[in-house]
VMD Tcl script that draws the C-alpha trace (Angstrom):
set ca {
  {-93.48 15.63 172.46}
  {-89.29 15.69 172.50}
  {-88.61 16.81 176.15}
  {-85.16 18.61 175.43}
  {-86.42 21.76 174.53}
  {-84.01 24.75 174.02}
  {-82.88 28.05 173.15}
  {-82.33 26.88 169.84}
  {-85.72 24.88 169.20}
  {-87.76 25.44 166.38}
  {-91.28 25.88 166.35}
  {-94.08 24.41 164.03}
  {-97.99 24.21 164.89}
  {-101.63 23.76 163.11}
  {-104.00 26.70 164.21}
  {-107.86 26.38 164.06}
  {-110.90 25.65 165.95}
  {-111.67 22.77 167.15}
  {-108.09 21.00 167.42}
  {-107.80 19.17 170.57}
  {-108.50 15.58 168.68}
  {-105.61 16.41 165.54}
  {-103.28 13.92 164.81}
  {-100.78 16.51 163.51}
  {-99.06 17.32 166.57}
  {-98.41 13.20 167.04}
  {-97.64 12.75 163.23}
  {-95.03 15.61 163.25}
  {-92.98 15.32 166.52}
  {-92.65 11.70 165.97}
  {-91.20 12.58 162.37}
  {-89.18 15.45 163.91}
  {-87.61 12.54 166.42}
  {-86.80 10.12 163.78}
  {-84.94 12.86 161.54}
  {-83.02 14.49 164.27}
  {-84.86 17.73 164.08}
  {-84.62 20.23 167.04}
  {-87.64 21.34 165.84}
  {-91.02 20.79 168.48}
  {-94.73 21.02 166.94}
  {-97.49 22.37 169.00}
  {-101.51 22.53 168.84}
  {-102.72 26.36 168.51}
  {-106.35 26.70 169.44}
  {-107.50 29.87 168.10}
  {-111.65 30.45 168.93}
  {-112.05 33.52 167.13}
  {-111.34 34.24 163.23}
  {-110.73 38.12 164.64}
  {-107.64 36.89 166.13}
  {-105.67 35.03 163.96}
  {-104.23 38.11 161.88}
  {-103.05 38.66 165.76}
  {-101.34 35.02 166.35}
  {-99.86 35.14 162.64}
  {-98.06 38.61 163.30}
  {-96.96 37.14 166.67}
  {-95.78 33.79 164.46}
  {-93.67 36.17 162.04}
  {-91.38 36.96 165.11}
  {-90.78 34.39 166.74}
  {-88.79 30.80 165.88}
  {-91.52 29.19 163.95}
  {-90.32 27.17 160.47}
  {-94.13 26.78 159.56}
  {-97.63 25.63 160.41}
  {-100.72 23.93 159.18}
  {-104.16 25.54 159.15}
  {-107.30 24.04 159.78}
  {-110.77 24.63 160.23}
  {-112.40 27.27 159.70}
  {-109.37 29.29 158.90}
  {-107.86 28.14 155.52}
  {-109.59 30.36 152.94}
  {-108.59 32.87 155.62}
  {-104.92 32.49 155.32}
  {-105.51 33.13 151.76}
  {-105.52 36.86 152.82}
  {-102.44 36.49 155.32}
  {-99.90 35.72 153.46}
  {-97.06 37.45 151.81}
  {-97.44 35.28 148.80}
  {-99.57 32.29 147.91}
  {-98.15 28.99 145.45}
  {-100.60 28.77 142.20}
  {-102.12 25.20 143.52}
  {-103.47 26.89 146.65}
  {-105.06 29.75 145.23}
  {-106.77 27.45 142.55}
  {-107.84 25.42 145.53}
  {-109.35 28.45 147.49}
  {-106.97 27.74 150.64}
  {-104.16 27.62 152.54}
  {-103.22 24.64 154.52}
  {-99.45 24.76 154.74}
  {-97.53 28.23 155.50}
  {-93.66 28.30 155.77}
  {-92.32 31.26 157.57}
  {-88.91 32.37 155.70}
  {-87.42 35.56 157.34}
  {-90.85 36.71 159.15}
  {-92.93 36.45 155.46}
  {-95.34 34.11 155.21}
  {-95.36 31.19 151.85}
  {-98.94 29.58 151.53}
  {-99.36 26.59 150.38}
  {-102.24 23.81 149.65}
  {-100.79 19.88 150.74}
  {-104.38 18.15 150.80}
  {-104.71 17.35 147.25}
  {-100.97 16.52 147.01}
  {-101.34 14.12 149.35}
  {-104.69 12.24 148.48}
  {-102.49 11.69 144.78}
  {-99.33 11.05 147.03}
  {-102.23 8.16 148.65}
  {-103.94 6.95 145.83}
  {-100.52 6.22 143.84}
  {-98.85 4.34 146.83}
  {-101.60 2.72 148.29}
  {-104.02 1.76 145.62}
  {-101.98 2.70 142.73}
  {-104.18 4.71 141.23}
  {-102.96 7.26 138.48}
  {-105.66 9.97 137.46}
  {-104.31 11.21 134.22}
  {-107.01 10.30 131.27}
  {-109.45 9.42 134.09}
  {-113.32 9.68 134.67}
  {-113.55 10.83 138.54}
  {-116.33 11.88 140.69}
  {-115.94 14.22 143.82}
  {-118.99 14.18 146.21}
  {-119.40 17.52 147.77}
  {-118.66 21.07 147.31}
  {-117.31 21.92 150.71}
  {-114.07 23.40 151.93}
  {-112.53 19.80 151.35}
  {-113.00 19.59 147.91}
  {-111.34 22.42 146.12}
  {-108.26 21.22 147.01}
  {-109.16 17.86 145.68}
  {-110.74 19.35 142.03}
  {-107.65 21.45 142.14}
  {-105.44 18.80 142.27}
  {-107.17 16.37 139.82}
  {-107.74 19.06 137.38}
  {-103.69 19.74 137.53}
  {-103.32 15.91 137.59}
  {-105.14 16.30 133.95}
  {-108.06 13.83 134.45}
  {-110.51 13.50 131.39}
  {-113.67 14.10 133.15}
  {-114.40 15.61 136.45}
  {-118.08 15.91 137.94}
  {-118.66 17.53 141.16}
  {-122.09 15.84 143.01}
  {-122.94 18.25 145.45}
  {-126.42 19.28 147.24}
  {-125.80 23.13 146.29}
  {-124.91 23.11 142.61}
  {-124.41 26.93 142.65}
  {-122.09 26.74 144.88}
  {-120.18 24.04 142.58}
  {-120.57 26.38 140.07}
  {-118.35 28.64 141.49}
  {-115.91 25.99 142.51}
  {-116.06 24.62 138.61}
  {-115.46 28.61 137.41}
  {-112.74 29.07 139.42}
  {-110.98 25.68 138.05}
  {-112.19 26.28 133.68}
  {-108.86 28.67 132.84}
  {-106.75 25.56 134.12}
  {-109.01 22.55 132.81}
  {-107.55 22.16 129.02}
  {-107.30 18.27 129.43}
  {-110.57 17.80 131.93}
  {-114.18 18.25 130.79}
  {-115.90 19.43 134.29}
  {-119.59 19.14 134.84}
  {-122.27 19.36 138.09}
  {-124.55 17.06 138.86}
  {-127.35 17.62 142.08}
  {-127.20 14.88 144.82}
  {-129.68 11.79 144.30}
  {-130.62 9.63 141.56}
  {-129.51 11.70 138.64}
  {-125.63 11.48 139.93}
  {-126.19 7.69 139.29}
  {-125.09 7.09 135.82}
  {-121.60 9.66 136.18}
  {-120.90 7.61 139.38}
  {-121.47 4.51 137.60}
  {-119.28 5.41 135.01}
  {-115.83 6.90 136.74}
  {-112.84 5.41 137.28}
  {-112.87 7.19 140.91}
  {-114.88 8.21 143.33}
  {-113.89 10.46 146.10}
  {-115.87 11.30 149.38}
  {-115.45 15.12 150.52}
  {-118.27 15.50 152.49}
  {-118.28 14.16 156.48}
  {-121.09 11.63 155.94}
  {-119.63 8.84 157.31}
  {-118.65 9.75 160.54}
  {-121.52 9.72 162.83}
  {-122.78 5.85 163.61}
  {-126.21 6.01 162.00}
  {-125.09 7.78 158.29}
  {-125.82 6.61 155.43}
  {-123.30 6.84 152.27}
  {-122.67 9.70 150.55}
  {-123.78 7.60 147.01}
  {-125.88 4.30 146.91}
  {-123.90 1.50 146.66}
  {-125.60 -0.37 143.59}
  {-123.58 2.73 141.39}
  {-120.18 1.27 142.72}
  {-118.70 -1.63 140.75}
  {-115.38 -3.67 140.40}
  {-113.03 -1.86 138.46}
  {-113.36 1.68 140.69}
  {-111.22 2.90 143.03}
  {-113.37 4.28 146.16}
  {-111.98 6.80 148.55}
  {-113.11 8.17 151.30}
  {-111.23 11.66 152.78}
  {-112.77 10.34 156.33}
  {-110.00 8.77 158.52}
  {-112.06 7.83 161.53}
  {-114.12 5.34 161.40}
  {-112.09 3.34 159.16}
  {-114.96 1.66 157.83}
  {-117.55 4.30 156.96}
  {-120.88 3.09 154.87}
  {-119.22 4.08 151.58}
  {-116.00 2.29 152.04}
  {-118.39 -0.48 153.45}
  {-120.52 -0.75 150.44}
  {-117.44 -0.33 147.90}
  {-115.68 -3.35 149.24}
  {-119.43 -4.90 148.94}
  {-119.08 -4.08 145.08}
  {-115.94 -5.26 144.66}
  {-113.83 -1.63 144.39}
  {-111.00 -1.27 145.74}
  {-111.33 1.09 148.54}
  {-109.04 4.21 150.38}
  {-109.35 5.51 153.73}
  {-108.41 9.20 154.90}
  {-105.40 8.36 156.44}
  {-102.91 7.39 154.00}
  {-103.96 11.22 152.62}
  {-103.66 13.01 155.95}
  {-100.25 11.41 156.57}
  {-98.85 12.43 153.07}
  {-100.39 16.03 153.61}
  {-98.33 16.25 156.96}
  {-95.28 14.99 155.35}
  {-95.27 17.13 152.43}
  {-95.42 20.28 154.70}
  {-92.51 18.79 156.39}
  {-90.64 18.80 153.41}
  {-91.72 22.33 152.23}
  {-90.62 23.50 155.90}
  {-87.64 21.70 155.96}
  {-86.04 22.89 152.42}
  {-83.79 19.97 151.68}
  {-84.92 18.09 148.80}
  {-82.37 15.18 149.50}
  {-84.50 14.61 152.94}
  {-87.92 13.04 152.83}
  {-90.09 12.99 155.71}
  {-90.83 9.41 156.96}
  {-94.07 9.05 156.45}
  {-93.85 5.28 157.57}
  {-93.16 6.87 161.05}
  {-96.16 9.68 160.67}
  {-99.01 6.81 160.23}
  {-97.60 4.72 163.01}
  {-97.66 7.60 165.44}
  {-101.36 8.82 163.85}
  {-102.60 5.16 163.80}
  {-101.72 5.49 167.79}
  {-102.84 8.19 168.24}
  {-106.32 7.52 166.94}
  {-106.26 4.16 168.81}
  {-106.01 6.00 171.91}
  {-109.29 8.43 170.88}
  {-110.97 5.70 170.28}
  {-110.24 3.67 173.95}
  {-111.39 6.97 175.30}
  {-114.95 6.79 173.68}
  {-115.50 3.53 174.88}
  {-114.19 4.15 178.12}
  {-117.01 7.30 178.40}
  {-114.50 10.15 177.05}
  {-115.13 13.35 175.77}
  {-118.54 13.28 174.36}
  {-118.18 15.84 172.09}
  {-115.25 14.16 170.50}
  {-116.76 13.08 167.32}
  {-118.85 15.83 166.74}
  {-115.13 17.73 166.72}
  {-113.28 15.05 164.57}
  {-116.51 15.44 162.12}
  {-115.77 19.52 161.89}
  {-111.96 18.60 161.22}
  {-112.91 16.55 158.55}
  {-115.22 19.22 157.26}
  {-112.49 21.49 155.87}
  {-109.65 19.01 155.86}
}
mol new
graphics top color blue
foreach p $ca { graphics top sphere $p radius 0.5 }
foreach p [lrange $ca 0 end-1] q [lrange $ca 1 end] { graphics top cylinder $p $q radius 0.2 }
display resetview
């Protein structure tokens, strides 16, 4: 946190509930710091879904450039803004608002950045691809959304509650002319569409707790696939675990929450020739988890991975 706060200091933020374990706030000041920003970001805990139309009025007065949304409140944003970029409302929520003039620009970063990830760190391209996404959740409409746009060949959506990937698969058809979309239930009949894509993409928080088992059974994974998981923390969660087992190469959260961050930087910041430096974001996020994790093992906050689990949730 800069400690030269002033009259003229900008304000950015992340509301939701939990937030006390986000890397955001770490990510974004240390980016703010290496850019010469007087700009200062700032955790906003909101309990209640009945009072963020309150905080977001307050935000529209006061110096803020923007804020991130969390858990639970991204489809809620939906509703809150003045207007809303295509790519959001195809994902079914908001996770990046930039205030301009006291209205309110809505955004969706998350699937930007897991493309922004799996180009730079794996360099993976989806365009012609087979992918899978397991789960249905609030993580994963961003992620269809932006695979869809990214014009893979064939997208299936594994999820426990096929009617409610139904819904997420209707609301993607009108912009799917290059991607044939299908649903599959979890367990053994996923097998043969994980065994056959290109990529495979954990939306679900399985993976997070010590004791979970993967999200897919490893025998489907083979060299040749690129394995991500949207999980940041542990590193090594059972599917990344049995991946590298197989011989995929394998993705971590991470790289994805850091390019997320960034791009809502950017969008905030309005100058195209500046690009936030995201080299700078992961070193402050990578410390930042380090010190989570001394606390755990030093007999921290118990209920800190139960939280970090319902971040992850609706990423």
């Amino acid at each position: 946190m800069k400690n030269d706060i002033n009259g003229s200091t900008r304000l950015a933020g992340v509301i939701g509930w939990p937030i006390e374990h986000s890397l955001s706030p770490a990510m974004h000041n240390a980016a703010y710091s290496r850019l010469g920003l007087d700009w200062v970001y700032l955790p906003l805990p909101v309990r209640e879904s009945a009072d963020v139309p309150a905080v977001v009025a307050a935000i529209r007065s006061l110096p803020f450039v923007g804020f991130n949304v969390t858990m639970p409140y991204k489809r809620l944003m939906l509703e809150l803004c003045d207007e809303v970029a295509a790519q959001a409302k195809l994902a079914g929520a908001v996770n990046t608002v930039q205030v301009v003039d006291g209205r309110l620009m809505g955004y969706n970063t998350d699937g930007r950045g897991l493309l922004e990830s799996l180009r730079d760190d794996v360099g993976f391209v989806p365009e012609g691809k087979r992918a899978v996404v397991l789960g249905s959740g609030g993580a994963a409409g961003a992620i269809v959304a932006a695979l869809v746009l990214a014009r893979v060949a064939h997208m299936t959506i594994v999820s426990r509650d096929p009617a409610h990937a139904d819904e997420l698969i209707a609301r993607m058809a009108p912009y799917a002319r290059d991607t044939e979309l299908t649903v599959v239930r979890a367990g053994e009949e996923s097998g043969p569409l994980v065994q056959a894509a290109d990529l495979v993409i954990n939306s679900t928080p399985l993976g997070m707790r010590p004791g979970d088992a993967s999200p897919t059974r490893g025998e489907w994974l083979h060299p040749g696939q690129v394995v991500s998981d949207m999980i940041y923390s542990p590193p090594d969660t059972p599917l990344l675990r049995a991946a590298q087992a197989a011989g995929a190469k394998t993705l971590g959260g991470l790289g994805m929450l850091v390019a997320q961050g960034a791009i809502s930087l950017e969008i905030w910041n309005g100058d195209s020739t500046v690009s936030a430096p995201r080299d700078v974001m992961r070193d402050a996020a990578y410390a930042a988890l380090r010190t989570d994790w001394a606390g755990e093992e030093h007999g921290g906050d118990e209920t800190g991975a139960d939280d970090i689990a319902a971040l992850l949730a609706e990423l």
